[in-house]
C-alpha positions as CSV (number, residue, x, y, z in Angstrom):
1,X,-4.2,2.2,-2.8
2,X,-4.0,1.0,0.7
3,X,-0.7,2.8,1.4
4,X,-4.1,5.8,2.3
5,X,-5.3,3.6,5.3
6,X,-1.7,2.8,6.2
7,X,-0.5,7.0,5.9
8,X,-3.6,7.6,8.4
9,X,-3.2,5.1,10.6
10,X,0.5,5.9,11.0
11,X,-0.9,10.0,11.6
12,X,-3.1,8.3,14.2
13,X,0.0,6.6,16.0
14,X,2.2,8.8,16.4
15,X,-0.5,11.6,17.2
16,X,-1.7,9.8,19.7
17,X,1.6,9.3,21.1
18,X,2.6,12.7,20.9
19,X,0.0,14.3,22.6
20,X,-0.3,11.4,25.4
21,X,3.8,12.8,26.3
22,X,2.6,16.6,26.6
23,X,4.1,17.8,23.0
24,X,1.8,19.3,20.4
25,X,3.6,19.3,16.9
26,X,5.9,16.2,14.8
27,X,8.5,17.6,13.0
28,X,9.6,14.5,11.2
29,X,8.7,10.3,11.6
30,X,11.2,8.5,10.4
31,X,9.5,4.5,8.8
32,X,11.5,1.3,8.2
33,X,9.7,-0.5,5.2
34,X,10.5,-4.0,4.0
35,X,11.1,-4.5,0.5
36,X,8.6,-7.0,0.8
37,X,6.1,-5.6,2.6
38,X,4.1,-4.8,-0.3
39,X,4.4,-0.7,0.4
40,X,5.3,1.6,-2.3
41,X,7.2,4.2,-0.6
42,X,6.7,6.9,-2.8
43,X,2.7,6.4,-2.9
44,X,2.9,6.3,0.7
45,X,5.0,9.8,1.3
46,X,2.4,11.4,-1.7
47,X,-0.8,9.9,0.7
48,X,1.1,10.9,4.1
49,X,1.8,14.4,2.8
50,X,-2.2,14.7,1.0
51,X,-4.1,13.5,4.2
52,X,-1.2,15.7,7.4
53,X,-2.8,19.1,6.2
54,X,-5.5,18.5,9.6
55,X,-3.2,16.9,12.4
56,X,-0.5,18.0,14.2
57,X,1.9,16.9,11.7
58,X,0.8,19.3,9.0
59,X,4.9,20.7,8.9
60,X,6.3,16.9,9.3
61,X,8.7,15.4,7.2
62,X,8.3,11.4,6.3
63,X,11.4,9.7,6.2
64,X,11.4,6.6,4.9
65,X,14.1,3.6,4.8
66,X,13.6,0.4,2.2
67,X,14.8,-2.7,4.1
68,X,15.9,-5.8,1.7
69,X,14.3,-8.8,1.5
70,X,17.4,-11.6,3.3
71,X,16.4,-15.1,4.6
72,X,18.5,-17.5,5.5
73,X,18.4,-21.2,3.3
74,X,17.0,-24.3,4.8
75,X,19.1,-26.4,2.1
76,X,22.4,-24.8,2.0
77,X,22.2,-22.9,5.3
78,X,23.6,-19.5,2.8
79,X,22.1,-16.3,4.6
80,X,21.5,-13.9,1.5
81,X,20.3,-10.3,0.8
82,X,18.5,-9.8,-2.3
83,X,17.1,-6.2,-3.8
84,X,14.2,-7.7,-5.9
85,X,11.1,-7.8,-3.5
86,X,10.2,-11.5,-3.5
87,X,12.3,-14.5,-3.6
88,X,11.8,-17.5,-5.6
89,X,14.4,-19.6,-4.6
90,X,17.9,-18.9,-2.8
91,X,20.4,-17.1,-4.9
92,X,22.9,-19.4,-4.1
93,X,21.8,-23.2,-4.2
94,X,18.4,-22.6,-6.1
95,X,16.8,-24.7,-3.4
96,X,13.4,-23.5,-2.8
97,X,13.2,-24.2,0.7
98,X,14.3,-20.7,3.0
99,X,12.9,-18.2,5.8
100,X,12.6,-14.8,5.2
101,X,14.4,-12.5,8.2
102,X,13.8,-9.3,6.7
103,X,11.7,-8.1,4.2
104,X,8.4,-7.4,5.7
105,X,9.0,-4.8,8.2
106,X,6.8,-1.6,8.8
107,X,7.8,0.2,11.7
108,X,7.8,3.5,13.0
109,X,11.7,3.9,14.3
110,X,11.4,7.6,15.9
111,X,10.1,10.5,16.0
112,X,10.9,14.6,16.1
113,X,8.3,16.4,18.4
114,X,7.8,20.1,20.1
C-alpha cells in the first residue's frame, strides 16, 4: 500500500511548510489526484487519517479532488476526457496514437493553517 509513504510524505510537506511560515496547526489540505495516477483516494484518506494522530495535523481534514484522465489524439487531433483510469486508444477515432494532459496529477493545491 504505497498510498502509506505517499500520506506521510504529504504530512512531512505541508508540516514543514507550515511551521517554516510561523503557524503551528493544519486545519485542512486540500490534494488534486489524477485518475491515472495510480492513487486510491479512499486508501489514501484511511492512511492520512491512521498515521496525523503525531503531527500538527492531528485535527486536519483531507480533501481530495479525482482529476480525469484527457489527452489530446495524435491521429484525429480530438481532445477527449475519459472517467476510466487508462486509455487504450482514443474514444473517438480508435487510433492508438495520443498524449495524456491530465491524468497523472498529485498535487497539494492549498492549505488551512492557525
Amino acid at each position: 500500500m504505497h498510498e502509506l509513504s505517499i500520506a506521510q510524505n504529504l504530512i512531512d510537506i505541508v508540516t514543514d511548510q507550515c511551521l517554516k511560515n510561523g503557524f503551528s496547526e493544519i486545519e485542512s489540505i486540500r490534494i488534486k489526484i489524477g485518475r491515472a495516477s495510480g492513487i486510491m483516494p479512499d486508501a489514501l484518506n484511511f492512511a492520512f487519517n491512521a498515521i496525523k494522530t503525531d503531527s500538527i495535523a492531528k485535527n486536519a481534514l483531507l480533501n481530495i479532488e479525482e482529476i480525469p484522465v484527457s489527452g489530446i489524439c495524435r491521429d484525429c487531433s480530438n481532445e477527449f476526457i475519459v472517467e476510466e483510469e487508462y486509455i487504450l486508444c482514443c474514444p473517438s477515432c480508435k487510433g492508438s496514437s495520443f498524449v495524456i494532459t491530465t491524468g497523472r496529477e498529485l498535487d497539494i493545491v492549498d492549505m488551512e493553517v492557525s
